[in-house]
VOGU-3710 file (C-alpha; in Angstrom, 3 decimals, decimal comma):
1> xxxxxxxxxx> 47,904/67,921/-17,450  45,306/69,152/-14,778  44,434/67,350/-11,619  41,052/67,419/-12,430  41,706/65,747/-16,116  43,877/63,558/-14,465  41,610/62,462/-11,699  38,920/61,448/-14,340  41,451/59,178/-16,590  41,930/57,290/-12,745
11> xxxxxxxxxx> 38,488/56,664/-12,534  37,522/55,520/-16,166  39,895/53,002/-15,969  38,497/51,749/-12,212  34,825/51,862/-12,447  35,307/48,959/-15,414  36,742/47,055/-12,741  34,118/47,448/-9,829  31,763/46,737/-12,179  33,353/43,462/-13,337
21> xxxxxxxxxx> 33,571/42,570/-10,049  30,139/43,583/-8,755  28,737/40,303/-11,134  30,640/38,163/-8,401  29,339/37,617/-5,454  31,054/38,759/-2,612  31,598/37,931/1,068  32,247/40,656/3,267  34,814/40,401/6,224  33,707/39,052/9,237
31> xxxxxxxxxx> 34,007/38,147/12,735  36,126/35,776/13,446  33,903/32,525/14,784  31,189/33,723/12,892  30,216/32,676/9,079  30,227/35,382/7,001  27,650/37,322/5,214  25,908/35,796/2,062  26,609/32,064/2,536  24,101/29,341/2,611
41> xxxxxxxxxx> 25,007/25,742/3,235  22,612/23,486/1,745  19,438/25,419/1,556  20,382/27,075/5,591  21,490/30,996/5,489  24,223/30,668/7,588  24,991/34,430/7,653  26,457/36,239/10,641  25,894/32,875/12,612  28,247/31,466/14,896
51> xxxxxxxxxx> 30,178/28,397/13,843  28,946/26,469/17,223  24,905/27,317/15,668  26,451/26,563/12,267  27,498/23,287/13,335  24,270/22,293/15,501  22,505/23,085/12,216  24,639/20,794/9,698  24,644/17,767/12,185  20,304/17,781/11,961
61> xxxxxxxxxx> 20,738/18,140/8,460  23,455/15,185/8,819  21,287/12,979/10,245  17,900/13,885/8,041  19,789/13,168/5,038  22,187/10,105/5,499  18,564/8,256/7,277  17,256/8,819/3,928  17,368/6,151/1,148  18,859/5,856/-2,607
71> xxxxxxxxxx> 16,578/3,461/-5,030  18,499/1,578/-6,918  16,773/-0,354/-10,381  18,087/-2,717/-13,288  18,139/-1,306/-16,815  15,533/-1,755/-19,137  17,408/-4,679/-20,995  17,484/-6,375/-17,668  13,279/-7,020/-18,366  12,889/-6,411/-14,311
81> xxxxxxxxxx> 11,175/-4,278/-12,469  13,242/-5,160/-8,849  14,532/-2,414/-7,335  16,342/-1,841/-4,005  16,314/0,705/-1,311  19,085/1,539/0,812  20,232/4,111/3,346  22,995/6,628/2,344  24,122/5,721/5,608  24,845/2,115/4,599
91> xxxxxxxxxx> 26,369/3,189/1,442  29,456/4,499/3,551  28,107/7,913/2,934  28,814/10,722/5,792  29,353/14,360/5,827  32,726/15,787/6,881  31,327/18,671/9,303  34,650/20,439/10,169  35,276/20,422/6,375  32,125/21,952/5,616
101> xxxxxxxxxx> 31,896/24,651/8,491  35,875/25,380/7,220  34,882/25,842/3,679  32,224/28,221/4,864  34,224/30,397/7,529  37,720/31,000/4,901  34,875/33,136/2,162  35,976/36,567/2,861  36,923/39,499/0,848  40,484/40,130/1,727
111> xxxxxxxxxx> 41,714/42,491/-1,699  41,308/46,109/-1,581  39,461/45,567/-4,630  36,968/43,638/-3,411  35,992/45,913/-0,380  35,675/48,059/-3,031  33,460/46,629/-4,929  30,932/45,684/-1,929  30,661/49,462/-1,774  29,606/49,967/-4,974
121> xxxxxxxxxx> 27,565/46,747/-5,773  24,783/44,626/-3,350  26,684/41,750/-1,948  25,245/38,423/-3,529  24,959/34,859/-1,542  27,270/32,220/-1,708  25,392/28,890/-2,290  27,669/26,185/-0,566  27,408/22,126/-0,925  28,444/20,163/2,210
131> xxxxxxxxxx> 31,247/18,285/2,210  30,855/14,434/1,459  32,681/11,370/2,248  31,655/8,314/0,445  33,801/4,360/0,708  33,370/3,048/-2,433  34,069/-0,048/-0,754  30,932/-0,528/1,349  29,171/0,472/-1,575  30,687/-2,740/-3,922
141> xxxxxxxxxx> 30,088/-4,789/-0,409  26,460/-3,721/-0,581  26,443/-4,457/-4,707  27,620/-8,042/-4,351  25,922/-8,825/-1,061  22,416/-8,050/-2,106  21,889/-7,312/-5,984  25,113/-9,279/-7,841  23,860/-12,555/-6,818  20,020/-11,484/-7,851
151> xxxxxxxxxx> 21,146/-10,584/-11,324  23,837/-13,082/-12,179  23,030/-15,355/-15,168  25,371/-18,018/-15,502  27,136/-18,496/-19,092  27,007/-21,738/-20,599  30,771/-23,276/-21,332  31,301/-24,722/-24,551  30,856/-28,469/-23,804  30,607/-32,285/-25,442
161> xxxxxxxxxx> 27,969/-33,974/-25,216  28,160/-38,027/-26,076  26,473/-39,536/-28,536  26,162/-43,268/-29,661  28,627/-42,901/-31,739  31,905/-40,120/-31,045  30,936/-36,694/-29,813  29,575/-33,530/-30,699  30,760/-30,296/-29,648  28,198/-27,462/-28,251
171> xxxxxxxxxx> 29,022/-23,429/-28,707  29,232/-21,586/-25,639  26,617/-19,222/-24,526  27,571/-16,122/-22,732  25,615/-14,999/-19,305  25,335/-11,555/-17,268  26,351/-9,916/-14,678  27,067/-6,753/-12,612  29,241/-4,377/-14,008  30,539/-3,599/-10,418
181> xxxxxxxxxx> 32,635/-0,333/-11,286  29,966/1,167/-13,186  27,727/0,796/-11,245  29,578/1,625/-8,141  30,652/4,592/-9,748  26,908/5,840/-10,455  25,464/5,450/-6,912  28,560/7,192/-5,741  27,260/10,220/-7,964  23,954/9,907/-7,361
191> xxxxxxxxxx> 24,489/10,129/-3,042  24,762/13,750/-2,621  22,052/14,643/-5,328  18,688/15,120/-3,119  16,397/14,243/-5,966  14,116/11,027/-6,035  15,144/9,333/-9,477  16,581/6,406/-8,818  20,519/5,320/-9,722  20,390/2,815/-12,717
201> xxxxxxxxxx> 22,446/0,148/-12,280  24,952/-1,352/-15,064  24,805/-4,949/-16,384  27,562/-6,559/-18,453  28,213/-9,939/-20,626  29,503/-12,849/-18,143  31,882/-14,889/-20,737  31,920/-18,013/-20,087  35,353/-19,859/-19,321  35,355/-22,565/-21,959
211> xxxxxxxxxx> 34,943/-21,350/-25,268  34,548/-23,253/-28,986  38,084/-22,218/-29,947  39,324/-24,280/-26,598  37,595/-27,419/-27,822  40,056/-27,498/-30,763  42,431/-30,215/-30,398  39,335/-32,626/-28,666  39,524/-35,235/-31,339  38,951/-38,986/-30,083
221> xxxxxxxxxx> 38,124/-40,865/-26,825  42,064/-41,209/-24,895  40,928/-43,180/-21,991  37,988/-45,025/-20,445  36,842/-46,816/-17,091  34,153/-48,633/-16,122  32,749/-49,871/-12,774  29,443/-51,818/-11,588  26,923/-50,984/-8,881  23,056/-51,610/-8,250
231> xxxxxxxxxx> 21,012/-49,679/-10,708  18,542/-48,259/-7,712  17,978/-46,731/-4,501  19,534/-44,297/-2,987  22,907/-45,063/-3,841  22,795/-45,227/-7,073  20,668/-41,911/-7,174  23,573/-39,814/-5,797  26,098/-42,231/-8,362  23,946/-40,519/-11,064
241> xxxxxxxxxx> 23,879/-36,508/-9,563  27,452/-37,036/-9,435  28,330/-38,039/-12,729  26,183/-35,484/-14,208  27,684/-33,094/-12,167  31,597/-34,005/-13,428  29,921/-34,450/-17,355  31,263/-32,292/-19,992  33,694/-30,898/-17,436  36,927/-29,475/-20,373
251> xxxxxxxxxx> 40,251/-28,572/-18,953  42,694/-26,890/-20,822  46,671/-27,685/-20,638  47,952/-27,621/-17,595  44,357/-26,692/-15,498  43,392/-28,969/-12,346  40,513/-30,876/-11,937  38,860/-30,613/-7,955  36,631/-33,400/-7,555  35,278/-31,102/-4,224
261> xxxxxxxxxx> 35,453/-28,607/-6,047  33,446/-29,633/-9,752  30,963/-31,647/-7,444  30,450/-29,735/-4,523  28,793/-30,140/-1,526  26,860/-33,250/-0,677  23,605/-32,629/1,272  19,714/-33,464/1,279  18,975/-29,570/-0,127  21,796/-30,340/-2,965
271> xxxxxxxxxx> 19,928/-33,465/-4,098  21,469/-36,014/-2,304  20,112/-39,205/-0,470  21,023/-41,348/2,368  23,250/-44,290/1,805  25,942/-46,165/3,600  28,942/-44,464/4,190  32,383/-45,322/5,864  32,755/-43,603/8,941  35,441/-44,205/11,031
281> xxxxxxxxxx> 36,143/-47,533/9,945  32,328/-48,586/10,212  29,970/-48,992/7,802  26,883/-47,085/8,329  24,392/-45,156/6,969  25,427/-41,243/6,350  24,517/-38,762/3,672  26,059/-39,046/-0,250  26,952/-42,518/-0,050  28,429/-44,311/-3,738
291> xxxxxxxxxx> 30,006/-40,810/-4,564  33,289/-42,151/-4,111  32,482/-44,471/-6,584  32,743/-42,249/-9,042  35,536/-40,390/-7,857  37,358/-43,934/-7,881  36,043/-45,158/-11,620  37,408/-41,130/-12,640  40,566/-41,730/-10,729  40,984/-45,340/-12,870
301> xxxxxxxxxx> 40,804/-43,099/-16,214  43,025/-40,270/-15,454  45,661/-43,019/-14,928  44,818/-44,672/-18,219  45,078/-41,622/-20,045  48,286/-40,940/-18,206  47,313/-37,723/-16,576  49,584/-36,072/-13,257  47,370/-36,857/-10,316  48,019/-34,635/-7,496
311> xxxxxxxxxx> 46,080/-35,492/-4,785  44,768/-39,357/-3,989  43,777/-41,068/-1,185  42,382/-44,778/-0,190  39,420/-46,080/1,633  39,681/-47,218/5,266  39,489/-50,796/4,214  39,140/-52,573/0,586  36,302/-51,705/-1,699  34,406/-54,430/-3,575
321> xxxxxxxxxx> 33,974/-52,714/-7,171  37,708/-52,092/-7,411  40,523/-53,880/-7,178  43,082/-52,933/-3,863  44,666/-50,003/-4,876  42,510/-48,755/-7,291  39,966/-46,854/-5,182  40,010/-42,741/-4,788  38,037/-42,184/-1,639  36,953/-38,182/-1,676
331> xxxxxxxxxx> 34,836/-36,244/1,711  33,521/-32,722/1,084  36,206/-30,228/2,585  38,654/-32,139/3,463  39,695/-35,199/1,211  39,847/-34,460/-2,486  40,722/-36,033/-5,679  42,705/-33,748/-7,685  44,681/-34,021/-11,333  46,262/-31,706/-13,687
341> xxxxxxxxxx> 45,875/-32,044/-17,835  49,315/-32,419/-17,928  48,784/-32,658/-22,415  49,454/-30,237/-24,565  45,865/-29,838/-25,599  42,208/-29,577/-24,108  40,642/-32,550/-22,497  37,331/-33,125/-21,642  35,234/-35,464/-19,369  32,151/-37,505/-19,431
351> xxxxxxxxxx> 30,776/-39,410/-16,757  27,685/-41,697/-16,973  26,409/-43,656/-13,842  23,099/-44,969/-15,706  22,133/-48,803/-16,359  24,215/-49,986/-13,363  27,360/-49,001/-14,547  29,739/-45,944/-13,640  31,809/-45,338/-17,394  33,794/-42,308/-17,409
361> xxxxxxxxxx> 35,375/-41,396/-20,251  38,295/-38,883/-21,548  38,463/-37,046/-24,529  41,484/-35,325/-26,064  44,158/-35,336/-28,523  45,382/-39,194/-28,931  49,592/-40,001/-29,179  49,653/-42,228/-31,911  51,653/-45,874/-31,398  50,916/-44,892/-27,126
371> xxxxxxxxxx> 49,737/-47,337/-24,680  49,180/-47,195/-21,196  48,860/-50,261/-18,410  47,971/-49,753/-14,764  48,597/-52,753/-12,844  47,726/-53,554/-9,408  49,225/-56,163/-6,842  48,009/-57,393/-3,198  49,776/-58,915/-0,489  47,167/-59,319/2,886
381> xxxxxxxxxx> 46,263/-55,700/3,440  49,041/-54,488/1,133  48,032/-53,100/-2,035  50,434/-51,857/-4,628  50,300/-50,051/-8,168  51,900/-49,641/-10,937  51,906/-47,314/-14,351  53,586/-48,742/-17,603  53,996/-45,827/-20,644  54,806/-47,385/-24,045
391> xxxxxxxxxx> 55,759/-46,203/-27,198  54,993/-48,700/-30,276  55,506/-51,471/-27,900  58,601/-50,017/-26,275  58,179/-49,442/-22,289  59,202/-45,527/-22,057  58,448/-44,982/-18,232  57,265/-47,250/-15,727  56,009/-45,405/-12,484  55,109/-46,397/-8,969
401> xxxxxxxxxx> 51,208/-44,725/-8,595  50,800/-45,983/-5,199  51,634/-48,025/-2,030  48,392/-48,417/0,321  47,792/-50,313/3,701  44,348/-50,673/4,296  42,451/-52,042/7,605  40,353/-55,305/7,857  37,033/-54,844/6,823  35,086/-55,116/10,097
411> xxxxxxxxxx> 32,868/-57,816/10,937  28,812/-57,199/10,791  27,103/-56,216/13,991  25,906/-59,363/15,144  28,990/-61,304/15,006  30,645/-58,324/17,082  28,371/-58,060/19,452  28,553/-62,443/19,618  32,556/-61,769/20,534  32,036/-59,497/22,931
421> xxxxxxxxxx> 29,595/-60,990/24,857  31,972/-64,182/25,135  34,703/-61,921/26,143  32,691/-61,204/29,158  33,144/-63,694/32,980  30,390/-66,126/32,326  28,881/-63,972/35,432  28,087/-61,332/33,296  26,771/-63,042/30,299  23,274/-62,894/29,852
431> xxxxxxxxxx> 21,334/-65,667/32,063  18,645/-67,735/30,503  16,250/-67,370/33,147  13,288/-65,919/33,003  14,326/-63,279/35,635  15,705/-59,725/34,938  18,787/-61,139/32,355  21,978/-59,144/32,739  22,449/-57,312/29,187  26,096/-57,142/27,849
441> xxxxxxxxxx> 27,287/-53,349/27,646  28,193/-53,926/24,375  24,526/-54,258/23,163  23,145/-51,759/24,475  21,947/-48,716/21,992  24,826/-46,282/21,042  24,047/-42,959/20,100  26,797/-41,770/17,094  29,155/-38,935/17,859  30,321/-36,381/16,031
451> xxxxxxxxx> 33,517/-36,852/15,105  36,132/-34,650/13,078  37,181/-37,765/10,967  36,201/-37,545/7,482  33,148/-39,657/6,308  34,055/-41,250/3,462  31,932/-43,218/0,844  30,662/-46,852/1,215  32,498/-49,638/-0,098
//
């Protein structure tokens, strides 16, 4: 074979190749410190610049874009037009400079081949993105803290509701809510994108936690209590937010029951009135008071429907609607009334403080042939109770509930104030004369404390 026959077979079989490789672009070698030839970051030709010029550029850019703001909106189903506007910034969005300027400086033609083919073929540009970092956790922060709470629709638990007669049973309802990965997921794709069309946010069904199916096994009325109290004023107002608050509450085997917890806070802004309360061991007026009423009446029935209580405790001194003993005094975060459904089935509650009466009753699965007696003895200040199980008539557990020691209940004002003024030396009792009369120190105005014992309900 001739060199010159020989010589074109070599280049048939490279000129393919160049040309393949001529459709790609191609960076040329380059200084090192410099960016090479052909790249453009983010809109910026960044060509045969240094990396220090490179860098100045990206962090303007930095700043432009993470100051600028994603829109976020509800779907259409959502029938809302809100929408929210927040900086990238505050999305825990940022762009990794040194990643980006790295990214940029490593494309170089290094093969033979392609120095080669930037003979034969114009180099094209490299079109680079910048590097982004983005915490998906500041961006579910940001979710819950400012749209979760604006979209949340609360689902409706199945529930009894009492009638004159028995009880009818009410189907749940389901509510909505923020589907928090989705939609954490879609501004996360939407941050780096510099259009204007805003993210779309993702809803999803909020189930409730009580459904129809749980209600099976609620056949018949297993306990009931009943206590008296003035049907008006403010006392009996917060009697009645209360009970409505605790009605239709359904706890399946082996959940517990918060009174804290199912009523909640007691305030003006939650509905609640002014009404005498027990604060340290006095008797005066305070915010909520006759809610421990109905904690106490509740308490009465979970023992008569023979129910684990957990967590009990008594007033300072006796209470006059219940027997020593009997009483569950509750205070909003700190003293709580807690039991566990400690059946095999569902139970539910309903509470009633109307027509001068607090009647709470518990509904459930009735033991056939059972029978439960709570009995209660006194002795002074001494109170102690008693829980007697039977079986058709046959005692099958009898259980001490409860051994309290309760203070005197302290005398009214007046006759205090009588005592301690005859405590005093005659010489510093008040004088009868007409002239500037000596006031005992114990009459003289007192301004309340604050104090970190619990305020507890009135007697």
């Amino acid at each position: 074979m001739s060199l010159n026959k020989a010589s074109k077979i070599s280049f048939a079989v490279v000129v393919p190749a160049v040309a393949g490789i001529g459709t790609l672009a191609f960076i040329p070698r380059h200084q090192e410190g410099t960016i090479p030839q052909g790249v453009q970051v983010a809109g910026m030709d960044w060509g045969g610049k240094s990396e220090s010029v490179a860098r100045a550029e990206l962090e303007t850019w930095r700043k432009s874009r993470l100051g600028q703001k994603v829109t976020l909106k509800l779907p259409a189903e959502a029938k809302s037009s809100r929408k929210w506007t927040v900086r990238r910034a505050d999305l825990g969005a940022d762009i990794d400079v040194d990643a980006t300027l790295t990214r940029a400086s490593d494309l170089q033609g290094e093969s033979p081949l392609e120095r080669l083919a930037s003979w034969v073929t114009a180099p094209k540009p490299v079109k680079l993105e910048p590097v982004w970092t983005i915490d998906a956790k500041k961006i579910e922060k940001y979710l819950k803290a400012n749209v979760a709470k604006r979209v949340y629709r609360i689902p409706q638990n199945a529930r009894l509701v009492a009638l004159e007669e028995g009880f009818k049973k009410v189907e749940e309802k389901p509510g909505t809510e923020l589907d928090l990965a989705a939609s954490t997921a879609s501004v996360t794709e939407r941050i780096p994108d510099s259009g204007d069309e805003a993210v779309v946010l993702s809803l999803k069904e909020a189930k409730p936690n009580v459904t129809l199916a749980d209600l099976e096994g609620i056949d018949e009325e297993i306990a009931r209590f009943r206590t008296s109290h003035s049907s008006g004023g403010n006392r009996a107002s917060n009697i009645r937010l209360a009970c409505t608050k605790m009605n239709g509450v359904v706890l399946k085997p082996g959940d517990v029951f918060s009174y804290n917890k199912v009523i909640g806070r007691r305030e003006r802004e939650d509905g609640y009135r002014v009404a005498p309360v027990i604060s340290d061991g006095r008797l005066q007026p305070g915010m909520a008071g006759g809610v421990c009423q109905t904690s106490s009446t509740l308490y009465n029935a979970v023992l008569l429907a023979d129910l684990k209580v957990l967590k009990r405790s008594h007033h300072t001194f006796p209470v006059r609607y219940l027997a020593a003993g009997r009483d569950a005094t509750v205070a909003w975060g700190s003293i709580d009334l807690q039991f566990q459904n400690s059946t095999d089935g569902p139970i539910a509650l309903m509470a009633d403080g109307s027509r001068g009466q607090v009647l709470v009753r518990i509904f459930g699965r009735k033991d056939a042939g059972k029978s439960v007696q709570v009995t209660s003895s006194r002795s002074g200040l001494h109170a102690t109770v008693w829980r007697t199980v039977k079986q058709d008539g046959k005692v099958v557990r009898r259980e001490l509930v409860s051994r309290d020691h309760y203070k005197p209940v302290p005398p009214k004002e007046p006759t205090r104030q009588r005592l301690a003024a005859r405590r005093l030396p005659r010489t510093q009792r008040a004088s009868t004369r007409p002239t500037a009369p000596v006031i005992p120190a114990s009459t003289a105005t007192i301004v309340p404390a604050v104090h970190s014992t619990p305020t507890e309900s009135d007697p």
